[in-house]
N, C-alpha and C positions, 0 to 999 in steps of 0.2 A: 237176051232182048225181051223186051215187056213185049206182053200180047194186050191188045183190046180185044175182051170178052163181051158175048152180047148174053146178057143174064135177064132173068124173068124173076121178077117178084113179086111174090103172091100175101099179101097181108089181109086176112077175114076178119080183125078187130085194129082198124087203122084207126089211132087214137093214143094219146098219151105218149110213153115214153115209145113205143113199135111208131109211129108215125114219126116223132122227132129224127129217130135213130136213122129209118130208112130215106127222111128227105137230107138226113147230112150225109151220108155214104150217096147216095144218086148225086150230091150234089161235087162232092168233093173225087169222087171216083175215077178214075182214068177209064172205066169200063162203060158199055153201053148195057141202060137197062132199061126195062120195061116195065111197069108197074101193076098189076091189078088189085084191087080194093075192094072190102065193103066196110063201111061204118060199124065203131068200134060199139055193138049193140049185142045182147043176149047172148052169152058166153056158150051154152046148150045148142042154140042154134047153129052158131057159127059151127062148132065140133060133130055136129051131126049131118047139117045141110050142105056146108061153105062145097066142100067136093064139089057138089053136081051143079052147083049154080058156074065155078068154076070149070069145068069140064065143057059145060055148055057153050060159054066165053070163048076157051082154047078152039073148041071147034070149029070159030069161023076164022082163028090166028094163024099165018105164017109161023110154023116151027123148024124149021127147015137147019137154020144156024144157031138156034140156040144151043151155049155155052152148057150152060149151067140153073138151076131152080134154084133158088133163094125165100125160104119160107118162115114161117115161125109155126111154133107147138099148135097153134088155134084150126089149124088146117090138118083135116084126113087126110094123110100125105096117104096112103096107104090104097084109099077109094080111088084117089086122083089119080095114081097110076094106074090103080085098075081098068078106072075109065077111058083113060086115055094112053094106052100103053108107050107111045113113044115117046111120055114124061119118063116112065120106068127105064128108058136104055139113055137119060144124060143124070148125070151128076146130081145131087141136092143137097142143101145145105139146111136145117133146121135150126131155127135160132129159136132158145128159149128163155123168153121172158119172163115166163112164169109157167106153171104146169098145174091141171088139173086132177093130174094122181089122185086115188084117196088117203087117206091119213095112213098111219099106222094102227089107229086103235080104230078105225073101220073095219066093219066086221063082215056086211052085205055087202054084193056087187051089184053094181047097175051099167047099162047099156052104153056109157059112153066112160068107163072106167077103163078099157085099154084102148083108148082112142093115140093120147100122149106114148105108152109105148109102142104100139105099132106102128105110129108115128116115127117114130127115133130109131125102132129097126128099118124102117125100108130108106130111111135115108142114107144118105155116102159118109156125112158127116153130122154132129151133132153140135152142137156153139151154146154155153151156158154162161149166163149175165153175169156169175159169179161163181166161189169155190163152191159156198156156201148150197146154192141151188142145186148146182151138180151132185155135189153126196145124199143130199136130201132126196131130189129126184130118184137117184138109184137105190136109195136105201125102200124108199117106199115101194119101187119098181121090185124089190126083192119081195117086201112083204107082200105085194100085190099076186104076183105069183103064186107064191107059197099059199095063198087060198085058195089058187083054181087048181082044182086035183087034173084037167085035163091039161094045162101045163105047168105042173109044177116040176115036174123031171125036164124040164128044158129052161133052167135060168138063162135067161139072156144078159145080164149082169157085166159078165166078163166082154161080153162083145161089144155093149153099149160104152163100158170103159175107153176100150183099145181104140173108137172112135170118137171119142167126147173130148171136147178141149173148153177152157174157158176163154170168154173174151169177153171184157165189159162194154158196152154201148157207147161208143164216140159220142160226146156231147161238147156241140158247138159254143163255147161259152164266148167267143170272141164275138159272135153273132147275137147270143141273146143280152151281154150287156151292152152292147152298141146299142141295137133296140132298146132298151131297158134305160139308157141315159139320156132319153128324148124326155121334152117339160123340162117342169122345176127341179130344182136343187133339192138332192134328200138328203139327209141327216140323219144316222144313225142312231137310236136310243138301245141302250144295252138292257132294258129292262119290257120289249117287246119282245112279244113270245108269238115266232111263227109257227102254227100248228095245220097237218095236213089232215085233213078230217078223213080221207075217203079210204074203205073198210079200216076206221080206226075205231077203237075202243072211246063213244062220244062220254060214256058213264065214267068212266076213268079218265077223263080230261076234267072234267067236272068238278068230280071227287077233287082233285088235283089242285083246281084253280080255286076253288072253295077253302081248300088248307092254307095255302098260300095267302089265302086272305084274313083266315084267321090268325097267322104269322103278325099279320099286319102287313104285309109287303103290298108294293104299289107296282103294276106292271099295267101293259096294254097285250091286246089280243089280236093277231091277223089269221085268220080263219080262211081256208078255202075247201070246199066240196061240201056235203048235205049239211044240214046245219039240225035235222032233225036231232031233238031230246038235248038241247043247249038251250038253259033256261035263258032268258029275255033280258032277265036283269045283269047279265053278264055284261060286260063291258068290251063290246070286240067291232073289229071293222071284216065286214067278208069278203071274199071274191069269188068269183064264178071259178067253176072248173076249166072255164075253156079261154078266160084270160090270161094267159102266158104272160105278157108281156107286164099285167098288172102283178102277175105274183114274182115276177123278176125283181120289180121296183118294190116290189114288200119286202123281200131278202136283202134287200139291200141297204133298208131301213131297218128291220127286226137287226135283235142281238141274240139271241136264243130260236134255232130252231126245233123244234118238240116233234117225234116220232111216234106213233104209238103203235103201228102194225107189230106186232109180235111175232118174230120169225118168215119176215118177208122176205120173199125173194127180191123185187125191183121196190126202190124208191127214186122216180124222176127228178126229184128236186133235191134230194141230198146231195150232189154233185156241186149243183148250182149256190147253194146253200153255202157249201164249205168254201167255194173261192168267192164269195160275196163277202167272208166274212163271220157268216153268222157262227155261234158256237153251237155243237150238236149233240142233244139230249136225244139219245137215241136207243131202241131196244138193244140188250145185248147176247139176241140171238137174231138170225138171221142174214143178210151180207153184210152189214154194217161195220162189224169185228173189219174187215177188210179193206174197210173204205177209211176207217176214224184212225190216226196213229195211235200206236200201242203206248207210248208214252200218255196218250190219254184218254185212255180206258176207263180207268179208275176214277174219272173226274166226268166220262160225259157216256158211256153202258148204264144205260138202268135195269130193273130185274122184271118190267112189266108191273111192278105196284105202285099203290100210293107213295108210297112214303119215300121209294128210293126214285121216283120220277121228281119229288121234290126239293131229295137234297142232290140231286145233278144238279137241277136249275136253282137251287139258291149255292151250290159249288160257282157256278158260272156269275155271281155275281159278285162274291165273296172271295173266293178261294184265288192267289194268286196263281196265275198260269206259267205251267212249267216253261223255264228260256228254251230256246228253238224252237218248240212244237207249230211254227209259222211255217218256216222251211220247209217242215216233212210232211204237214199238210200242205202245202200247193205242191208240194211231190211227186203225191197220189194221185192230186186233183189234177195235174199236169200230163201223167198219164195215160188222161183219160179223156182228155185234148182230142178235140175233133180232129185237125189236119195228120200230128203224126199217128193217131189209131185209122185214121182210114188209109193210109199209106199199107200200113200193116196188113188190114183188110183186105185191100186189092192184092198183094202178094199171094196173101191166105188163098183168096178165093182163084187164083192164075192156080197154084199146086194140084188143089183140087181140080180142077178139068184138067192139068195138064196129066197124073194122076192117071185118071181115070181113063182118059185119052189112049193112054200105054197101056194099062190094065185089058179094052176094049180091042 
């Protein structure tokens, strides 16, 4: 028999794809939940302060039947229990968007460096957006270790494993083209180039769109996020960051959408991107490999340079497209379907209190 869970969700950077994700699971959910929030501002802050602003919150809240925690990596899970100890005897869920680790070739430590693992140990379970983030996270989780001589004899590695699973972000695509099909009539041109600016390589768009031109090719530009060091005489239309619905109606116009984070973990719009349509010129490291069918790789992975971000996108203009590769992209993209991944979701998240319920 399904149980209705009453869960708490704690999000300290609500914005972007964690905001999408969370109001389609609250919406779509069989479960009662609850929501707390701060605006998706100062990544340092959030990882340092969010705890106690949080704790202060919980302190005047009925907790009495709460399920389950439900957070992401941006939150001291670790503080908040402390503070509030009777967060520490229910369940938690860490969902990770992204992760603040430091690199591999990091060599100092600084104070908000084992925030994300202390994070991920005091939770029940750990949820990673991708395969991709998950190996990464742990890999660096290894080398991060391996620098503190005061635990470097206690890998937590294998633990974080045994508890890690992937799940990628339900994204409501029924929702945001319904939206998205309000106004006039769009019309696709194959030779718009949607590009997401925000922490993308703007030098290396540039570079890009200037070769292109000296090619001779004729293309238009749809820009969204900082537009800093995009010289003037470029030829582009922008949009705000926080027009949704505007950069809906651009993918669905553009024919080319252009990636340049190299080795992301999350991209919000590649989803939306590939069932609009667009073709995806994408890095070919970070989730991508995952999301892009392998049938075409070799036509839309770039290496992070000039040169091979420009023969993806004069591929995608030129290059006949392998037969099927429609099918096995809306496959993926089908997947990853809001209704049947939050079905999934609710299951997931019932196991886990029931779980822990038994364990207690």
């Amino acid at each position: 028999m399904q149980t209705h869970l009453d869960i708490l969700a704690i999000e300290p950077f609500y914005g972007g794809m964690r905001r999408q994700m969370l109001q389609t699971i609250m919406r779509l959910s069989r479960h009662r939940w609850t929501l707390l929030k701060l605006p998706a501002r100062r990544v340092e802050r959030r990882l340092a302060a969010s705890a106690k602003w949080f704790a202060e919150l919980l302190g005047r809240l009925e907790m009495e039947n709460l399920d389950l925690l439900f957070t992401s990596e941006m939150l001291n899970l670790t503080e908040l229990q402390r503070i509030v100890p009777r967060l520490a005897r229910r369940p938690s869920i860490v969902y990770f968007h992204d992760n603040q680790t430091p690199t591999l070739e990091q060599v100092s430590t600084g104070p908000l460096d084992m925030v994300n693992l202390n994070t991920a140990m005091a939770a029940s379970e750990v949820w990673f957006n991708s395969q991709y983030h998950q190996d990464s996270f742990l890999e660096k989780t290894e080398a991060l270790v391996g620098r503190i001589p005061e635990i470097s004899g206690r890998n937590p590695v294998s633990e974080l494993r045994s508890k890690s699973m992937v799940l990628p972000p339900p994204v409501d695509l029924g929702r945001i083209f319904a939206a998205a099909s309000t106004g006039s009539m769009l019309y696709r041109d194959p030779r718009t180039l949607f590009v997401d600016l925000r922490g993308a390589d703007v030098k290396l768009l540039v570079d890009v769109l200037r070769r292109l031109e000296m090619r001779g090719e004729q293309f238009n530009v749809i820009t969204v996020g900082p537009e800093k060091g995009l010289p003037a005489d470029l030829p582009r239309r922008t949009l705000h960051e926080r027009d949704e619905i505007g950069q809906y109606r651009a993918l669905r116009e553009a024919g080319v959408y252009v990636a340049l984070r190299y080795g992301a973990t999350t991209d919000e719009l590649i989803v939306p991107a590939m069932s609009a349509g667009c073709w995806p010129v994408v890095p070919d490291a970070g989730l991508y490999a995952e999301i892009i069918p392998p049938m075409l790789h070799m036509n839309c992975l770039h290496e992070g340079s000039v040169e091979s971000i420009v023969s993806r996108t004069l591929d995608s203009w030129y290059v006949e497209r392998p037969m099927g590769y429609e099918g096995e992209q809306q496959e993926i993209v089908a997947r990853r379907d809001a209704i049947e991944s939050c079905r999934v979701i609710d299951d997931l998240l019932e196991e886990v209190a029931m779980r822990r319920t038994v364990q207690m």
